[in-house]
C-alpha positions in Angstrom: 26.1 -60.8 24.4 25.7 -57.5 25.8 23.3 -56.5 28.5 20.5 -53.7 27.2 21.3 -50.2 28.7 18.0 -49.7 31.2 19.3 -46.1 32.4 20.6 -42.9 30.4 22.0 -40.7 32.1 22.0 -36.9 31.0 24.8 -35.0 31.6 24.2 -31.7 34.0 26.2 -29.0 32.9 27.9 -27.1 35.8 27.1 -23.1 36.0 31.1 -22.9 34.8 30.7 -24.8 31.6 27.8 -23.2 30.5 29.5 -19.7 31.2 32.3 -20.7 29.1 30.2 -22.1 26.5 28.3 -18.9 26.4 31.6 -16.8 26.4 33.2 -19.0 23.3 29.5 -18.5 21.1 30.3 -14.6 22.1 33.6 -14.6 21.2 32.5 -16.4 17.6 30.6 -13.6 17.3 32.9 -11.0 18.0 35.4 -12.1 15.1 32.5 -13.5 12.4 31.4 -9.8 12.7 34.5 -8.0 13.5 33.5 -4.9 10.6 29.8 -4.3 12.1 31.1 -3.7 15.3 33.8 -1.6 14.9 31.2 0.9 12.4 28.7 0.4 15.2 31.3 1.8 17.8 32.5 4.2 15.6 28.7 5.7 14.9 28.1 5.1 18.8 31.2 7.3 19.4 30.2 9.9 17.3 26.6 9.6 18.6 28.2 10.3 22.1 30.5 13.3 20.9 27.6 15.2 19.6 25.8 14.7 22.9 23.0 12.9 21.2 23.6 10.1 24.0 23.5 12.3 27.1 20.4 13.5 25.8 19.1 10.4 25.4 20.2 9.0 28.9 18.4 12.2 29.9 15.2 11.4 28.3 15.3 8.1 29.7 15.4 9.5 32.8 12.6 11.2 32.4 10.5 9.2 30.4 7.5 9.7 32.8 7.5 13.1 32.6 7.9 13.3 28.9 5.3 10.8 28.5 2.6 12.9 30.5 3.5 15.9 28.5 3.1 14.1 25.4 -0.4 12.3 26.2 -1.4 15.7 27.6 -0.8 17.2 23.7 -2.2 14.3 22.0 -5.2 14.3 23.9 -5.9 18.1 23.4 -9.2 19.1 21.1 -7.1 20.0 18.1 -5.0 16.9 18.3 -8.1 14.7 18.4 -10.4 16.6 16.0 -6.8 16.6 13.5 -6.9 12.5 14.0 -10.5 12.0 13.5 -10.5 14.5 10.5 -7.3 12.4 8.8 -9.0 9.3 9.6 -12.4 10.1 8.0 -10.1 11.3 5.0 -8.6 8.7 4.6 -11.5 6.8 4.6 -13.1 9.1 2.0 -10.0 8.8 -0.1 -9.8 4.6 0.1 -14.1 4.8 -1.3 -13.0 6.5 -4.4 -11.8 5.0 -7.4 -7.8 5.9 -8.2 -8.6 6.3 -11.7 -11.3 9.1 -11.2 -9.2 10.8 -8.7 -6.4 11.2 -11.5 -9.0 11.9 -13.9 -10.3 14.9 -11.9 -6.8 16.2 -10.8 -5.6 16.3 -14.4 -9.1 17.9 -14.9 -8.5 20.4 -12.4 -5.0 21.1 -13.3 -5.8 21.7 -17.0 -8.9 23.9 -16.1 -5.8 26.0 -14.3 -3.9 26.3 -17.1 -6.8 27.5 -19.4 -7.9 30.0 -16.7 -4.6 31.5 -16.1 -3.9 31.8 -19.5 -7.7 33.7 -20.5 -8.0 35.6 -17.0 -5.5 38.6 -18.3 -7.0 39.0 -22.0 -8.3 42.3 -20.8 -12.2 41.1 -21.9 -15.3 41.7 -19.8 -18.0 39.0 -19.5 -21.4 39.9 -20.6 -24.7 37.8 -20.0 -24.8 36.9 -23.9 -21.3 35.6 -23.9 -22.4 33.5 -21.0 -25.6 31.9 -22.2 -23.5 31.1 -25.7 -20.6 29.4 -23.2 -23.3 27.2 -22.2 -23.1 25.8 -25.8 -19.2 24.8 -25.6 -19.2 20.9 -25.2 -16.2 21.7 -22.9 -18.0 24.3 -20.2 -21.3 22.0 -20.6 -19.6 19.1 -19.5 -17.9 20.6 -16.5 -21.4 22.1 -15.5 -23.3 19.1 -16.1 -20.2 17.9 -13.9 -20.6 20.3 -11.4 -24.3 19.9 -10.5 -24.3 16.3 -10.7 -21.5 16.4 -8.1 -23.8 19.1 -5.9 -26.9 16.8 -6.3 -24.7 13.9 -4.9 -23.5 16.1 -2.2 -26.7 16.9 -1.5 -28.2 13.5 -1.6 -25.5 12.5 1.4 -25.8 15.7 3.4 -29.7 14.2 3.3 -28.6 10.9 5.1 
C-alpha cells in the first residue's frame, strides 16, 4: 500500500516564467484582436496628424493650471446662480405631472396659432366686444385657467 502524502508542495514561479507567461496572454491578445488594433492605431495616427495629441500631451502638462482656471469659472456668481437656478428647475419640472405639461404646451401652441391668425384682421377691440368674449366657453376657460393659476401662485409666494 501506499504511504499518505503529508506535504504539498506549491510550486513558486520564478520572475522569468511569470514574464513569459504574461508575454504569451499578450501576444493571444494581439492576434484574437488583430482588426481592433490596427483601427485603433489607425484613429490614434490620425489623432496625432491633426495635432489633437500634442494638444493633449499639452494639457496634461498643465492640468493644474487648467484646473484652477476652470474651478475659478465654475465658482463665479453666474456659474453658481445658473446651477442652482437649473437645479430648482428641474426640480420644478420632476413635481409636475407629464401629462399636464403636454396639455398646456399644446394649449399654448394652439392659443398661438389662433392669435396669429386674428391679430392682422384689421379690427379694434371695444369694451362691449370684451365683456361678450367673456361668454365664449373657450376664453372663459382660459381665464378661469389663468386666475386659478395666479391664486396658486399667490398661495406659494405666501409660504
Amino acid at each position: 500500500m501506499a504511504s499518505p502524502i503529508t506535504q504539498i508542495k506549491k510550486r513558486q514561479w520564478t520572475p522569468e516564467e511569470i514574464r513569459q507567461q504574461k508575454l504569451y496572454e499578450l501576444e493571444s491578445l494581439i492576434a484574437e484582436q488583430n482588426q481592433a488594433l490596427n483601427k485603433l492605431l489607425a484613429i490614434t495616427g490620425d489623432l496625432d496628424d491633426a495635432g489633437v495629441l500634442d494638444a493633449v500631451v499639452a494639457m496634461v502638462k498643465a492640468k493644474e493650471g487648467i484646473s484652477e482656471v476652470v474651478i475659478g469659472q465654475a465658482t463665479r456668481v453666474p456659474v453658481t446662480n445658473l446651477i442652482n437656478n437649473m437645479m430648482g428647475a428641474a426640480a420644478a419640472l420632476t413635481a409636475i405631472e407629464p401629462a399636464s405639461t403636454e396639455k398646456l404646451a399644446s394649449s399654448v401652441v394652439n392659443g398661438l396659432k389662433e392669435a396669429e391668425s386674428q391679430n392682422h384682421n384689421g379690427k379694434k377691440l371695444g369694451v362691449l366686444q370684451m365683456v361678450k368674449a367673456f361668454r365664449d366657453p373657450d376664453i372663459n376657460r382660459a381665464i378661469k385657467f389663468g386666475l386659478n393659476f395666479l391664486k396658486g401662485m399667490g398661495k406659494g409666494l405666501d409660504r
